[in-house]
C-alpha positions in Angstrom: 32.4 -1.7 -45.7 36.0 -1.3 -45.2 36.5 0.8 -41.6 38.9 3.5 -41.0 42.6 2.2 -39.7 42.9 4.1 -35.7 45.5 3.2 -33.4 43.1 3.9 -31.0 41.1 1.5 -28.5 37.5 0.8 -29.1 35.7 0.8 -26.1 31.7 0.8 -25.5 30.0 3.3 -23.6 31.1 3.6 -19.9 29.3 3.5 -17.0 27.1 6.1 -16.2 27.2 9.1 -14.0 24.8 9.0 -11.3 22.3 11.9 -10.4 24.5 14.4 -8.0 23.9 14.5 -4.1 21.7 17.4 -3.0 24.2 20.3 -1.6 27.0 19.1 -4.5 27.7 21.5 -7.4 26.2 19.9 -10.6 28.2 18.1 -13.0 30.0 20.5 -15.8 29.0 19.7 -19.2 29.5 22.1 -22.5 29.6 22.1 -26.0 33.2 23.7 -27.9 32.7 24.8 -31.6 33.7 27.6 -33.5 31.6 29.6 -33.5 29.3 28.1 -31.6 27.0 31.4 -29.8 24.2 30.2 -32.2 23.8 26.8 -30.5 20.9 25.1 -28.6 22.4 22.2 -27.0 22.5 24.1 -23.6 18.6 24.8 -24.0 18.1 21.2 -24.9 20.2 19.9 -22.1 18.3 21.3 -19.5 15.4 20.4 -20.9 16.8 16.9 -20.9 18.1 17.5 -17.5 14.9 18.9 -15.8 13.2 16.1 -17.1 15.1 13.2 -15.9 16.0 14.9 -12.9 19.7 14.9 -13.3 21.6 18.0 -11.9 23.9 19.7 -14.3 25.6 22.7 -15.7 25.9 22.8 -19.4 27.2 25.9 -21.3 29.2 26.9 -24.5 33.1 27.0 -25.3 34.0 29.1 -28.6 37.4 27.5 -29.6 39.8 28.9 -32.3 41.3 25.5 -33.7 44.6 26.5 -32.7 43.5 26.4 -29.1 41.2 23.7 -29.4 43.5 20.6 -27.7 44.3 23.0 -24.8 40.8 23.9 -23.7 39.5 20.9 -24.3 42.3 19.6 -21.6 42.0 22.3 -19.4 38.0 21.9 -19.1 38.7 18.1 -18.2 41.4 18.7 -16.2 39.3 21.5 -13.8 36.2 18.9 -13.3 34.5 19.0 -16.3 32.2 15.9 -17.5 31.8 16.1 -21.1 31.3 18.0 -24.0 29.8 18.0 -26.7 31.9 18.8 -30.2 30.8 20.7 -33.4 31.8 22.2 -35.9 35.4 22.4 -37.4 36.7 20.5 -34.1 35.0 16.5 -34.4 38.1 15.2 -36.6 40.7 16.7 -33.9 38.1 15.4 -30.7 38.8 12.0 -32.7 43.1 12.3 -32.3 42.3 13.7 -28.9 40.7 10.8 -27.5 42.2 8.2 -25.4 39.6 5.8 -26.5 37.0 5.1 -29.5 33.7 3.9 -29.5 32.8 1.5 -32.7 30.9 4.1 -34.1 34.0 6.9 -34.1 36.3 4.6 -35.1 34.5 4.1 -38.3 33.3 7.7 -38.6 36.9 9.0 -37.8 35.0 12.0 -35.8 33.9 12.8 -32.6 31.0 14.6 -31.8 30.8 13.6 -27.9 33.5 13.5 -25.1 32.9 11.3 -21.8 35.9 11.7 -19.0 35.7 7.9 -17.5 36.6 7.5 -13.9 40.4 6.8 -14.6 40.5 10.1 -16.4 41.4 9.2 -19.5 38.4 10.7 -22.2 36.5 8.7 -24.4 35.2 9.6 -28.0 31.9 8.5 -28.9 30.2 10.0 -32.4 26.2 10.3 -32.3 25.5 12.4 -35.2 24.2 9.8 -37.8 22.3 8.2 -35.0 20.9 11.2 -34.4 20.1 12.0 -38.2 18.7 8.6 -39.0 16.6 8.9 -35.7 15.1 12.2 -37.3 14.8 10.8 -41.1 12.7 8.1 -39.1 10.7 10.9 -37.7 10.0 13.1 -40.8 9.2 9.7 -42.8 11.9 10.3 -44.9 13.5 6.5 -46.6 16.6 6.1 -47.3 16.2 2.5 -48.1 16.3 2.0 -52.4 16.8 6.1 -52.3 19.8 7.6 -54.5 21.3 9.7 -52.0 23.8 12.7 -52.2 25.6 14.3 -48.9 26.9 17.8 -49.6 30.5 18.4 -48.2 33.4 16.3 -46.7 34.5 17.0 -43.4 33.3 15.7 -39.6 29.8 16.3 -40.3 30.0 13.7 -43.1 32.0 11.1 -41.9 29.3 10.8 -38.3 26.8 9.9 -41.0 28.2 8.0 -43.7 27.7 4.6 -41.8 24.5 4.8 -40.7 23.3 6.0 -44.1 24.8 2.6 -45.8 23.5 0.7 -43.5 20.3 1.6 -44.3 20.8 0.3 -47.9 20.2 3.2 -49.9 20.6 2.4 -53.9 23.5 5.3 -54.4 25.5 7.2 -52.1 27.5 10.0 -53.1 29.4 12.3 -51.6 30.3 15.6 -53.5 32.6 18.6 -52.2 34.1 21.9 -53.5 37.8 20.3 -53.4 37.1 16.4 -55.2 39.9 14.7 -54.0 38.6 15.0 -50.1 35.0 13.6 -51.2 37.1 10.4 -53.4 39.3 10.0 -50.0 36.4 9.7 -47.9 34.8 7.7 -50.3 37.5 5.1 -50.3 37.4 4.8 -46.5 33.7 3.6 -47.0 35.1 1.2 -49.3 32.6 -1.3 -51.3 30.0 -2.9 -50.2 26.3 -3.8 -51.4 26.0 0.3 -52.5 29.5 2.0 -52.2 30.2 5.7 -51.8 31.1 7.7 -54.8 33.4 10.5 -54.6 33.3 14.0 -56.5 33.5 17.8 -57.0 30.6 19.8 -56.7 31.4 20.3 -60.5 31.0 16.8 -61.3 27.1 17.1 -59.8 25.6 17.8 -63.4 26.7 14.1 -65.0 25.1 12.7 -62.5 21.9 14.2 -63.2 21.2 12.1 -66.6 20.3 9.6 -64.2 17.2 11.6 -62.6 17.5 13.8 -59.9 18.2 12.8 -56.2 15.7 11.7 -53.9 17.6 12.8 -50.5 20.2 15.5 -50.6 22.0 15.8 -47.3 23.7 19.3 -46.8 26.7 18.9 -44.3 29.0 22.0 -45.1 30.1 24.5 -42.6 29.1 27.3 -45.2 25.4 27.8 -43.5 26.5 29.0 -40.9 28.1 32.1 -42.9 24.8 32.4 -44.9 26.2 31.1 -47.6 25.3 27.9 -49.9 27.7 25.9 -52.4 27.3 26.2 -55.9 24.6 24.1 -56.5 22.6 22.8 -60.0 18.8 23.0 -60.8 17.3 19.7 -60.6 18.8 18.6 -58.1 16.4 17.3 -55.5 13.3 15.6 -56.8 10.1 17.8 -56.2 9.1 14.7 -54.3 12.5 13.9 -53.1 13.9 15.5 -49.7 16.3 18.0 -49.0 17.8 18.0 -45.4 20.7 20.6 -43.9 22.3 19.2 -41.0 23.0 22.6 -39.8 19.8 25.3 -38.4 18.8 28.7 -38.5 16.0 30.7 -38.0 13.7 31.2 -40.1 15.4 28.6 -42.9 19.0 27.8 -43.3 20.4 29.2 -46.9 20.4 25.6 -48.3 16.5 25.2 -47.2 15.7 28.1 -48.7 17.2 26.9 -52.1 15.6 24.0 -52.0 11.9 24.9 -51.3 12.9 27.8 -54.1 13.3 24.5 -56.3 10.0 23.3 -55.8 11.3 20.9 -53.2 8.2 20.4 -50.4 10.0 18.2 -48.1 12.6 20.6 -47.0 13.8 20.4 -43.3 16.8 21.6 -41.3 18.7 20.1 -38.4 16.6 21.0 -35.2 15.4 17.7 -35.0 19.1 15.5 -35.6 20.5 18.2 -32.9 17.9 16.8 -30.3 18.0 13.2 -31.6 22.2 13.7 -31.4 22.0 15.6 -28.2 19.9 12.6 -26.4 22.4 10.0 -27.8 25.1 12.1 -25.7 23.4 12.2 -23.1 22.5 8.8 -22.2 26.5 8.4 -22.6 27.0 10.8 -20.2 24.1 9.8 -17.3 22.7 6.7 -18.0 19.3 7.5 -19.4 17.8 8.5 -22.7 15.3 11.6 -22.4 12.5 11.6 -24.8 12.5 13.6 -26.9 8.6 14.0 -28.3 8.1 17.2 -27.0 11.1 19.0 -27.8 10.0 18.3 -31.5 7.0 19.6 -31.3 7.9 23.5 -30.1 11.3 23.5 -29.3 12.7 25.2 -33.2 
């Protein structure tokens, strides 16, 4: 697999922070999106927190992209410990970072932002950890799978390298605008199964082939209610459909797919903890579990 060029450093996790003094203020910790008052990463964090006995104060930054690089800097600059990046903002937290962990270097995208003791901040990317860890979970292969991700921006490039590492038997990656999916695509560059590049309109070829065993939804269109054009037969009935993305009851895209006949349809509650842990064993020094946050926390 042929990784992104970065001018940036590639540096491995740094070391952790320690649990706070009693009588200190807790360590400031958010996640910036936009929009981002539907998210449950604070509600996970403490939960991760209380467990683990860390002291911290984690809350949520909406962030216009225009304004994104100042708040980001300001937050840092006042105290702050991390944050957490979604949705459009994990391509600019990649150019904003000082330095690159291997992982968002080859994802191009940062989902997770560490300030290291000299101050400067650095960029790690946990999503496809956090996705695989869940596809684990579920009991959901990816291994000899033909597999189709939905959508080209940050959300796709965290998971792309996990999902070829786990040897599916196609990867493709299809978006409304073709020539962003074929980019990405060639970033991934060959390799025992290389990505494939297309339009969403280009999904119905494909299709003489059989239907998809795992289609990945990873658009920023759920969270408007809406869903891409999408063709019948897309998912196998004993395939799996997964949105990165959650709502409550279903996500549009889950809701499609079950209206398919798909039975394995799941949403993203379980990548978001899986992600969330990831981040914060970055940011303190120990992985939570996460067992019973999947069994009543969506």
């Amino acid at each position: 697999m042929t990784i992104p060029a970065t001018p940036r450093t590639v540096e491995t996790p740094a070391a952790p922070t320690a649990a706070d003094t009693p009588g200190t203020a807790p360590d400031r910790y958010a996640v910036i999106g936009h929009p981002v008052a539907h998210s449950r990463s604070p509600a996970i964090h403490a939960r991760f927190a209380a467990a683990t006995s860390q002291r911290i104060d984690y809350g949520r930054i909406d962030a216009a992209p225009e304004d994104f690089v100042r708040i980001v800097r300001d937050f840092f600059a006042t105290g702050g410990c991390g944050l957490n990046v979604t949705l459009p903002h994990k391509e600019a937290a990649a150019r904003l970072a000082d330095r690159l962990t291997d992982r968002a270097r080859l994802a191009g995208a940062v989902n997770t932002l560490a300030r290291q003791p000299d101050g400067t901040l650095l960029g790690d990317n946990t999503d496809g950890a956090g996705l695989m860890a869940d596809l684990a979970r579920l009991g959901i292969r990816v291994a000899g799978a033909r597999v189709l991700v939905l959508g080209a921006g940050g959300a796709t490039r965290g998971i792309l390298g996990p999902l070829l590492d786990a040897a599916p038997a196609q990867l493709v990656v299809a978006n409304r605008t073709a020539s962003r999916a074929q980019a990405l695509a060639a970033e991934f560059g060959e390799g025992p199964c290389a990505v494939q590049g297309c339009g969403l309109d280009a999904l119905g070829p494909l299709l003489v082939a059989g239907p998809f065993d795992l289609v990945l939804h990873a658009t920023s269109l759920g969270l408007q209610g809406e869903l891409p054009p999408l063709p019948q037969a897309l998912v196998a009935p004993a395939g799996a459909a997964y949105d990165l993305g959650y709502a409550k009851p279903d996500t549009p895209f889950v809701r499609w797919a079950r209206a398919q006949g798909v039975i394995r349809a799941e949403q993203g509650f379980g990548m978001l903890i899986e992600q969330a842990a990831e981040s914060f064993r970055l940011w303190r020094g120990v992985r939570p579990d996460t067992t019973a946050l999947h069994d009543g926390f969506a």
